[in-house]
C-alpha positions in Angstrom: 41.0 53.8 -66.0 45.0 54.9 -66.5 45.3 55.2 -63.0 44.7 51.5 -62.6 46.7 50.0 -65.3 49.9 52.8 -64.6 51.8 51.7 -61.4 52.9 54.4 -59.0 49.9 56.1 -58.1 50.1 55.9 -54.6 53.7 56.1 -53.9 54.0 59.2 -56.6 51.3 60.8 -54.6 52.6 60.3 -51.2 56.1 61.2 -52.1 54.8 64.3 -53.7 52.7 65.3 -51.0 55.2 64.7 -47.8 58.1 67.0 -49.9 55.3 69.6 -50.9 54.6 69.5 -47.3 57.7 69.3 -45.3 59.3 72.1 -47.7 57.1 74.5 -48.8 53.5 74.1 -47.0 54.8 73.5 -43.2 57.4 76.2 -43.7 54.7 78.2 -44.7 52.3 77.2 -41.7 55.0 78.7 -39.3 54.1 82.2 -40.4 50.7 81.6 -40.0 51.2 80.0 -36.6 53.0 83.0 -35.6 51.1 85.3 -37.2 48.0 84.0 -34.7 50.2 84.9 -31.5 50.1 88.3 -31.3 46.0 88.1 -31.1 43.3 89.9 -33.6 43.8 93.6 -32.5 48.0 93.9 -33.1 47.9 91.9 -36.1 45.0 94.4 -37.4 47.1 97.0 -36.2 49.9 96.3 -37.8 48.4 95.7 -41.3 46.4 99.0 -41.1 49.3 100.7 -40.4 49.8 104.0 -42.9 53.0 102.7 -43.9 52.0 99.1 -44.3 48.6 100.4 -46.4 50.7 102.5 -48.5 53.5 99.8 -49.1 50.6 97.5 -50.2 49.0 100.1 -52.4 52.8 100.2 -54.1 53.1 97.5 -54.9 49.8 96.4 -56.0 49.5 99.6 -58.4 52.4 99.4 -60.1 52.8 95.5 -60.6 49.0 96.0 -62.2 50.8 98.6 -64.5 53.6 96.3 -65.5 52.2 94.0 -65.9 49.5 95.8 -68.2 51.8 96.7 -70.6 53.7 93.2 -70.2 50.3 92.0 -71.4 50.5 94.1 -74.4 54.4 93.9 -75.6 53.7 89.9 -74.7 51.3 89.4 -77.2 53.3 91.4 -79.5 56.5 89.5 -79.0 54.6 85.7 -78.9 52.9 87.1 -82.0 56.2 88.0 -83.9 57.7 84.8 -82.7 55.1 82.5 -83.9 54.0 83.9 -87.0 56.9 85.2 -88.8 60.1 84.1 -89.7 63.6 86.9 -89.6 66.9 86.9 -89.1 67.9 86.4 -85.5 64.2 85.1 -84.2 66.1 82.2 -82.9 68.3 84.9 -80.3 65.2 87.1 -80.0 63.4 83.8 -78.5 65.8 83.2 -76.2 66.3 86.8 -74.8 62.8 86.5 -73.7 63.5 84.7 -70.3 67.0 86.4 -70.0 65.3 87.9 -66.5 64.6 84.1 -65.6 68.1 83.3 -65.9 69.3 86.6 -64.5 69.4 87.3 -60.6 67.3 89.8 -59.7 70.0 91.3 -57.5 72.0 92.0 -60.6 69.2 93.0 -62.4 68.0 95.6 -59.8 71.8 97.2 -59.7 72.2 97.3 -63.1 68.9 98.8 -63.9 69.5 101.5 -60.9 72.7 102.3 -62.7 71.8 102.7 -66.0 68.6 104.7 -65.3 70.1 107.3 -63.1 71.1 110.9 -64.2 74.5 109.4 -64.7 73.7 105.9 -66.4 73.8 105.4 -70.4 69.5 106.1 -70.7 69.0 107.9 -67.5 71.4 110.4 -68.4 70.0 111.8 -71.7 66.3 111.1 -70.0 67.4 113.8 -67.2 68.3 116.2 -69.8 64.3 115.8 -70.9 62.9 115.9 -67.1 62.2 113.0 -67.2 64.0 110.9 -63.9 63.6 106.8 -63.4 66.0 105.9 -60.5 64.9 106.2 -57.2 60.9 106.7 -58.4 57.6 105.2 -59.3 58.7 105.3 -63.1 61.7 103.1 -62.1 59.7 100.9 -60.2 57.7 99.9 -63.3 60.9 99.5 -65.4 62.1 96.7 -62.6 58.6 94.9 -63.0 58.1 95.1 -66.5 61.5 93.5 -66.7 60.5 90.3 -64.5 57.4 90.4 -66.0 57.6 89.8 -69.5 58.3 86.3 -69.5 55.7 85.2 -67.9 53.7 86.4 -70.5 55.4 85.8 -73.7 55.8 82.2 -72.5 51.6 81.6 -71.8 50.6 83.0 -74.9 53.4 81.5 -77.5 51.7 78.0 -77.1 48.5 78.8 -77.6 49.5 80.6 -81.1 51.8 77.7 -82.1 48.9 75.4 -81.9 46.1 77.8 -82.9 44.1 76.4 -86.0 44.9 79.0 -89.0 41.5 77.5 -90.8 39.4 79.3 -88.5 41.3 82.4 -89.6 41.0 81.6 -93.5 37.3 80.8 -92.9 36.8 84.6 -91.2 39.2 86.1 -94.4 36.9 83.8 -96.9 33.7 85.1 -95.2 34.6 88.9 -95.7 36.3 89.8 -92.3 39.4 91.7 -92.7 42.3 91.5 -90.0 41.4 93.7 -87.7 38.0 91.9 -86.7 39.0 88.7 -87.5 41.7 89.3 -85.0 39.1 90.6 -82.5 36.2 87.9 -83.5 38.2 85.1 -83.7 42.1 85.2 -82.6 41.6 87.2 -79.4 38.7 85.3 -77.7 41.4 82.1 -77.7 44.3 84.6 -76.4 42.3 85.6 -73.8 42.9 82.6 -71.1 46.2 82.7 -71.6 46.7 86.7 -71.9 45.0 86.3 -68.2 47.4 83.3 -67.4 50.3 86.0 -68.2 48.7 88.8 -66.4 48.1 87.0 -63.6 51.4 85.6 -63.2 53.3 88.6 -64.3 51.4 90.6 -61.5 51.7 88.1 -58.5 55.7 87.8 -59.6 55.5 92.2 -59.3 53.9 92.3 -55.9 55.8 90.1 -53.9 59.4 90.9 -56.1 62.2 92.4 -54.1 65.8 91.8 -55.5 65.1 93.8 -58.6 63.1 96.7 -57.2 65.0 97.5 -53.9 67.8 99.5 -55.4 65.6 101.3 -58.1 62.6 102.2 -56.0 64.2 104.2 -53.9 62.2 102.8 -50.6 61.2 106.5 -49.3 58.1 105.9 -47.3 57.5 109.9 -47.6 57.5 109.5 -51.4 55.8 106.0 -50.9 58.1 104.2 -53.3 58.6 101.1 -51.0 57.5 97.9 -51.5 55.5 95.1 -49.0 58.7 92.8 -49.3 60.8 95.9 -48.2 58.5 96.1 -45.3 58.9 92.7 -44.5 62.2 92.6 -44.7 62.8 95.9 -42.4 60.6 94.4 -39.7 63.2 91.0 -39.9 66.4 93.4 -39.4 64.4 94.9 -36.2 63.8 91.3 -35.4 60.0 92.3 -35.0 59.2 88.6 -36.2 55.4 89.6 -35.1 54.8 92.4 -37.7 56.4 90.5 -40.6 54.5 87.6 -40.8 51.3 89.5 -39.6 52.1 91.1 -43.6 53.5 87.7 -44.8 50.3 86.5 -44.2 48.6 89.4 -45.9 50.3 88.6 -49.0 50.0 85.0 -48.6 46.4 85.3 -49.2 47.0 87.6 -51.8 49.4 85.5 -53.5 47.4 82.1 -52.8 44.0 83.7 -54.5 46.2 85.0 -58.0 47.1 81.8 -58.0 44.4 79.9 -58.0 42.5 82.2 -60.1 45.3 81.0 -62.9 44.8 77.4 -62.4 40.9 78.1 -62.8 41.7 80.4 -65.8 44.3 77.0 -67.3 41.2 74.7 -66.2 39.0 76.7 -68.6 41.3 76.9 -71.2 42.3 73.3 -71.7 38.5 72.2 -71.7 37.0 74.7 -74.1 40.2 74.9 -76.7 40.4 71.5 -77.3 38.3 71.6 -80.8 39.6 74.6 -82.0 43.7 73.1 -81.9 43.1 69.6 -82.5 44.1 69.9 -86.2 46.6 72.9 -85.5 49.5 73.5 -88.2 52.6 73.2 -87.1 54.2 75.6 -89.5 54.7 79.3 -88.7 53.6 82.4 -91.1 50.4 84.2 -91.1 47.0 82.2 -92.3 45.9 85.8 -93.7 47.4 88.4 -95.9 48.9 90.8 -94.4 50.8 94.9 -95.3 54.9 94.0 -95.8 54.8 97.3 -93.9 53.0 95.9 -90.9 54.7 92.9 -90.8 58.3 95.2 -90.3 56.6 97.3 -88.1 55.6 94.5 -85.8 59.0 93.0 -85.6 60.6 96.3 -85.3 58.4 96.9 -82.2 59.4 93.4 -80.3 63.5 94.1 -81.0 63.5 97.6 -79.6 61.2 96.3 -76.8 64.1 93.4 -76.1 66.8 95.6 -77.0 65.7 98.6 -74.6 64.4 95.7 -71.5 66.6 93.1 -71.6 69.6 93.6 -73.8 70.6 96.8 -72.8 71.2 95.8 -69.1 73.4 93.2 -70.3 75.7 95.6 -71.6 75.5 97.9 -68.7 77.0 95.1 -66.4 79.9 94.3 -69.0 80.6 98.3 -69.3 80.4 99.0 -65.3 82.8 95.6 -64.9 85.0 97.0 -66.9 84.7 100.5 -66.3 88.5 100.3 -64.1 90.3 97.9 -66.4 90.8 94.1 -66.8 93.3 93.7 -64.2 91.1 95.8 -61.6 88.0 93.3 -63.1 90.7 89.9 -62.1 91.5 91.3 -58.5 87.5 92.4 -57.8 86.9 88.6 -58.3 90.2 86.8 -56.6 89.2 87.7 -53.1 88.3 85.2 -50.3 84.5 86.9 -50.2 84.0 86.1 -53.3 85.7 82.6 -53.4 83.7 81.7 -50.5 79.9 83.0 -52.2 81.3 81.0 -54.8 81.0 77.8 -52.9 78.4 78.8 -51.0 76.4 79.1 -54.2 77.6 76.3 -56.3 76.6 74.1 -52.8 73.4 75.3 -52.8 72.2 75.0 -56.7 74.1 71.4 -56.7 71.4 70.2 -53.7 68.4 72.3 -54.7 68.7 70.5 -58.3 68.7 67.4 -57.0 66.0 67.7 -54.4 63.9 70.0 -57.0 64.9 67.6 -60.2 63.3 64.3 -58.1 60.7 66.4 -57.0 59.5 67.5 -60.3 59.8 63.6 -61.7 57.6 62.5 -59.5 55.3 65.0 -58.9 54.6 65.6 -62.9 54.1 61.7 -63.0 51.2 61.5 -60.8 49.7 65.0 -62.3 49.9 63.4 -65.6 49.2 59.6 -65.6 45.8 59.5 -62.9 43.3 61.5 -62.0 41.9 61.7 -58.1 40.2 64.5 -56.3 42.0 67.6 -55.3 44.5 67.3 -57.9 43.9 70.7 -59.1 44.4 72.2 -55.3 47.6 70.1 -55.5 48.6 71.9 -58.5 47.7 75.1 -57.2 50.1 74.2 -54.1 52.7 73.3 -56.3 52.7 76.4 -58.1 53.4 78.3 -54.6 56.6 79.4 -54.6 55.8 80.8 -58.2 54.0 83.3 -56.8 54.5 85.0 -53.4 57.4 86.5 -52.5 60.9 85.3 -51.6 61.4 87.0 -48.6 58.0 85.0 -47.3 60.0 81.8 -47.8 63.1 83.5 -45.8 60.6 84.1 -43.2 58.5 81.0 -42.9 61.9 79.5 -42.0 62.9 81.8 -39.5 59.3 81.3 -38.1 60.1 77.2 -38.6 63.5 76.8 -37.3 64.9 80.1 -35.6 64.7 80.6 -31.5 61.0 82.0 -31.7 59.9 78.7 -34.0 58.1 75.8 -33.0 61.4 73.3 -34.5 63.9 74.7 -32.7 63.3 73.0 -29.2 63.4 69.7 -31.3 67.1 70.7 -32.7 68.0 72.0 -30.0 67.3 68.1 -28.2 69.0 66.2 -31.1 71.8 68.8 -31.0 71.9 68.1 -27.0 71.5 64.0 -27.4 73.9 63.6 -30.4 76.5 66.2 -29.1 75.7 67.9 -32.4 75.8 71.1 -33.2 73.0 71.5 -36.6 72.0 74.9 -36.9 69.7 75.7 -39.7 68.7 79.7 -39.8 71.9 81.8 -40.5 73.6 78.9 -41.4 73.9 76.9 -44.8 71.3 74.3 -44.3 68.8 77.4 -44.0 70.1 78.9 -47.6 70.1 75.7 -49.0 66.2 75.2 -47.9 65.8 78.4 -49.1 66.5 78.1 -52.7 64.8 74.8 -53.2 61.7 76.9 -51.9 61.9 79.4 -54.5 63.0 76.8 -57.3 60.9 74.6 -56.5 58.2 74.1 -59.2 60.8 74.6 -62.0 61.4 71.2 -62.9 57.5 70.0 -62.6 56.4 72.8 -64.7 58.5 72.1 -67.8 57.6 68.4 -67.5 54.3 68.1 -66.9 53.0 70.1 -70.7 54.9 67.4 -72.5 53.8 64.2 -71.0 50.2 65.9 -71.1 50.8 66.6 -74.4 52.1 62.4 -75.3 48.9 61.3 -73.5 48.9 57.7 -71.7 49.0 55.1 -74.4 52.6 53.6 -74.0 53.1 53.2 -70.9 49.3 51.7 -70.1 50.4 49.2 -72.5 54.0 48.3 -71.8 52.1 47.8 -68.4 50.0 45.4 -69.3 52.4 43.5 -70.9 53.4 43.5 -67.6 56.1 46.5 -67.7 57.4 47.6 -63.4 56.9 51.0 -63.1 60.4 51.9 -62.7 60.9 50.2 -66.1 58.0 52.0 -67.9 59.5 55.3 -66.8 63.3 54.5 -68.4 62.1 52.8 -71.7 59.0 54.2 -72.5 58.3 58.3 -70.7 61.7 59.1 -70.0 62.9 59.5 -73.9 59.9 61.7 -74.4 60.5 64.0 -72.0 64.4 64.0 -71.6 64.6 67.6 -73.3 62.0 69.3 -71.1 63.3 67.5 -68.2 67.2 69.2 -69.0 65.2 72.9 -69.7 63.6 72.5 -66.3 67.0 71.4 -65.0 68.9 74.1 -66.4 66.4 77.0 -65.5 66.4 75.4 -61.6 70.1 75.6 -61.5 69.9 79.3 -63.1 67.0 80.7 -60.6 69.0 78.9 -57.7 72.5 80.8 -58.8 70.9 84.4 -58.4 68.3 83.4 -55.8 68.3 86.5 -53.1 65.5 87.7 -51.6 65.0 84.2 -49.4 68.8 83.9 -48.7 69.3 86.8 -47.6 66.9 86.7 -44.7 68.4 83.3 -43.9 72.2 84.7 -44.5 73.9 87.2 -42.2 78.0 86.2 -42.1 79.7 87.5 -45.0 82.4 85.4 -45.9 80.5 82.0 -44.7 77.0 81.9 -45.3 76.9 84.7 -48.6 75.9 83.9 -51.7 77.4 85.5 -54.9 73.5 87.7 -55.0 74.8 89.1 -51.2 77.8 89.7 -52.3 76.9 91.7 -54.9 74.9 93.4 -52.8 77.4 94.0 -49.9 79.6 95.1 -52.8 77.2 97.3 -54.1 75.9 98.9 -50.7 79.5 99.9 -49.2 79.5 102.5 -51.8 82.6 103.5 -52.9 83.6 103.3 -56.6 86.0 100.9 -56.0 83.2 98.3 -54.6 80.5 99.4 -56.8 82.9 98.0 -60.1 84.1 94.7 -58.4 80.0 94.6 -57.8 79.5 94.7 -61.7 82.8 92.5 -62.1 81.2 89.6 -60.0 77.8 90.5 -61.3 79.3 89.6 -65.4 80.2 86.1 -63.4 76.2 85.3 -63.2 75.7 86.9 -67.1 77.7 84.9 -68.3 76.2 82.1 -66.6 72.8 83.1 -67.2 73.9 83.8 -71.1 75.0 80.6 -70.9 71.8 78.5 -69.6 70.0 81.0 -72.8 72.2 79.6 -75.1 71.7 75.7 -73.5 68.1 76.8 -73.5 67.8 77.9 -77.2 69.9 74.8 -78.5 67.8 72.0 -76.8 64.5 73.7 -77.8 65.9 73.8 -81.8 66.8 69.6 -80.9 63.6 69.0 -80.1 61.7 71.0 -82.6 63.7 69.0 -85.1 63.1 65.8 -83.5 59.5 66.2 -84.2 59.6 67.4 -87.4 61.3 64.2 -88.2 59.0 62.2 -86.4 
């Protein structure tokens, strides 16, 4: 019984349960709570409503459609990645989560510029009839671009530890690739293809930064989105219509989820034959066509190149589009010094809170078991899937004038002689973007130390080992790489949050981030602004190239690490 001989089981638990709680499930509870006030007949009103229905339908269409053929260029791409070896697979790896690192406020300009009749693809696409900006088609481009991650990143494990002498034994017993692929590979894919899917379409329905300046948000030509809905109904202040849809889409998102933790469930228990003696060497167990081979890897570069790269070099063109010295002065003004610290504030705090968090809370997922725990996994997975703008809300619901906190701040504020304000103010964008970031760290630690198993620290403690000592000596040199990934992908995702700070963040020049900035810069219009836009945009690319390149190099540590083990 590990949960007897490993210390920590009670206060891991209860630490992970009162943060899950007061920052993500309570928040959360406040749109419910108000959701309930406006009575059974207006909320079903207000979700029936044409342009609700048809926002809804939007969104759920077209993320199904990305992340369809996500599902499709991700098994591709984890495929090419695992099995064969080329120049530059190292930089093709690490372009995958490019839109991880990437704000999805810069992504959503950038990709808005470059597909419309003027931009370097939308341009010669006009000339054909065929127009992305400002449509249905460009609405899919946005999702397939935050999608693909997500699925590349479910699927590559499952190949890496695939068995190839289940393939050879197919090949021996007359099956040729095509059916052994079918017979044997796919049924093993087909958890984590769902995994991917499923993850890829919760991420599209509730995604707003990357799909509001591409989607062109006509109700008549029903190109918006639920989280443009929701956000509309916060600028009219119509607090009761936008959680009655939060709500909606809570469900929505809650169900997804837990349908991927059941898929994960059913994965882990019926796979565990079939890896146990997994190579760890890459190539293909079968023959296969030179030809085939090129084709394959030709197909995953174009896909990255046209997705991911190209956008890159959009926002370095646009930035530059007016000249370096124009580029210098777009980026020494007092808005953008002031996101700047508004920003680095926020990711500083949010990786500490969310870097404790995920310690803790992978411990006691890892080292005992106890009922619920796969409900608690489900809860921690949250802010993975439902929309940022929901966690804007749920604290507007928590701590603005209409929520059940504010008469308690507004009596400490009144005994202390204080004056702590939380919505519109930075303690509400700091909250904000640990919501969102908050199962980053967890999620990177938790594979590994399932993956080490128990054994050393159940017996450094019973050669009498404190927990806090167990942890240094024995788990924490195991898991120090994975810990620093999760760490740097946190500090990324909290750099270019934006759809939950900007319904907590109204004052320009105080409470904006470098993602509102952008935006402001974006939205006033002119050429002028629209270039220092993609001036302070290259800040964040470089920053997220950066984090890639962090990314890549720890990964290649670790890898060798093992193979010297």
């Amino acid at each position: 019984m590990s949960k007897r001989i490993i210390p920590g089981f009670h206060l891991t638990l209860g630490i992970t349960i009162t943060m899950l709680s007061l920052l993500i499930l309570i928040p959360l509870a406040s749109v419910l709570v108000y959701s309930l006030r406006i009575g059974p007949a207006q909320f079903f009103k207000v979700v029936t409503d044409a342009t609700v229905v048809a926002a809804f339908g939007t969104s759920i269409i077209f993320s199904f459609i990305a992340a369809v053929i996500n599902t499709v260029f991700g098994v591709i791409l984890a495929w090419v990645l695992v099995r064969y070896e080329f120049p530059g697979k190292r930089i093709l790896d690490g372009l995958v989560e490019l839109p991880f690192a990437l704000p999805t406020a810069v992504a959503g300009i950038t990709l808005s510029k470059m597909y419309s009749t003027t931009g370097e693809l939308g341009a010669p696409l006009a000339k054909l009839g065929i127009y992305v900006s400002y449509t249905h088609l460009g609405l899919t481009v946005a999702l397939i671009f935050i999608g693909i991650p997500f699925v590349v990143r479910a699927i590559q494990p499952v190949l890496e530890k695939f068995n190839p002498a289940y393939e050879e034994a197919a090949y021996i017993l007359g099956a040729d690739r095509r059916v052994t692929f079918q017979r044997v590979i796919l049924p093993e894919l087909g958890p984590a293809m769902l995994t991917g899917f499923g993850l890829a379409f919760a991420r599209g329905i509730g995604e707003y930064g990357s799909v509001i300046y591409i989607a062109g948000n006509s109700a008549k030509e029903h190109t918006q989105v639920v989280s443009y809905i929701i956000m509309q109904k916060l600028n009219y202040l119509d607090y009761g219509s936008a959680t009655a849809i939060a709500l909606v889409m809570l469900i929505i998102s809650f169900l997804l989820l837990l349908f991927i933790n059941i898929v994960q469930v059913y994965q882990s228990r019926r796979t565990s034959g079939v890896y146990e003696v997994a190579s760890q060497t890459t190539g293909d167990a079968l023959p296969q066509p030179q030809a085939g081979r090129y084709v394959m890897i030709a197909v995953s570069v174009a896909f990255v190149l046209l997705m991911l790269v190209m956008p890159l070099l959009s926002i370095i063109r646009n930035s530059l589009s007016k000249g370096f010295a124009f580029y210098l002065s777009s980026l020494d003004t007092q808005y953008v010094k002031s996101a700047f610290a508004v920003t680095l504030i926020a990711t500083v705090l949010t990786l500490i809170v969310n870097t404790f968090f995920g310690l803790v809370a992978a411990w006691v997922m890892t080292r005992f078991q106890f009922k619920g725990k796969q409900v608690l996994a489900t809860l921690i997975d949250i802010p993975f899937s439902i929309s940022p703008v929901i966690a804007g809300l749920s604290f507007i619901m928590m701590f603005g004038r209409l929520g059940w906190a504010f008469p308690i701040l507004e009596k400490i504020n009144d005994t202390f002689g204080t004056d702590i304000q939380i919505v519109f103010a930075l303690p509400g964008v700091v909250l904000a973007t640990i919501f969102v970031t908050f199962p980053f760290v967890s999620r990177e630690i938790i594979p590994v130390l399932n993956s080490i198993g128990t054994d050393e620290e159940e017996a450094a403690a019973l050669m009498g080992a404190k927990g806090l000592t167990i942890f240094r000596r024995v788990t924490l040199p195991h898991i120090k790489w994975a810990l620093i990934y999760g760490m740097i992908l946190c500090t990324a995702r909290a750099l270019g949050e934006f759809g939950a700070v900007n319904a907590l963040s109204k004052t320009r020049g105080v409470t904006f981030t470098l993602p509102l900035e952008i935006d402001a810069l974006y939205l006033a219009g002119d050429s002028d602004s629209i270039v220092a836009a993609f001036a302070v945009s290259s800040i964040l690319v470089i920053i997220a190239v950066f984090v890639l390149v962090l990314r890549n190099f720890f990964e290649h540590s670790e890898k060798q690490k093992m193979a010297g083990a």
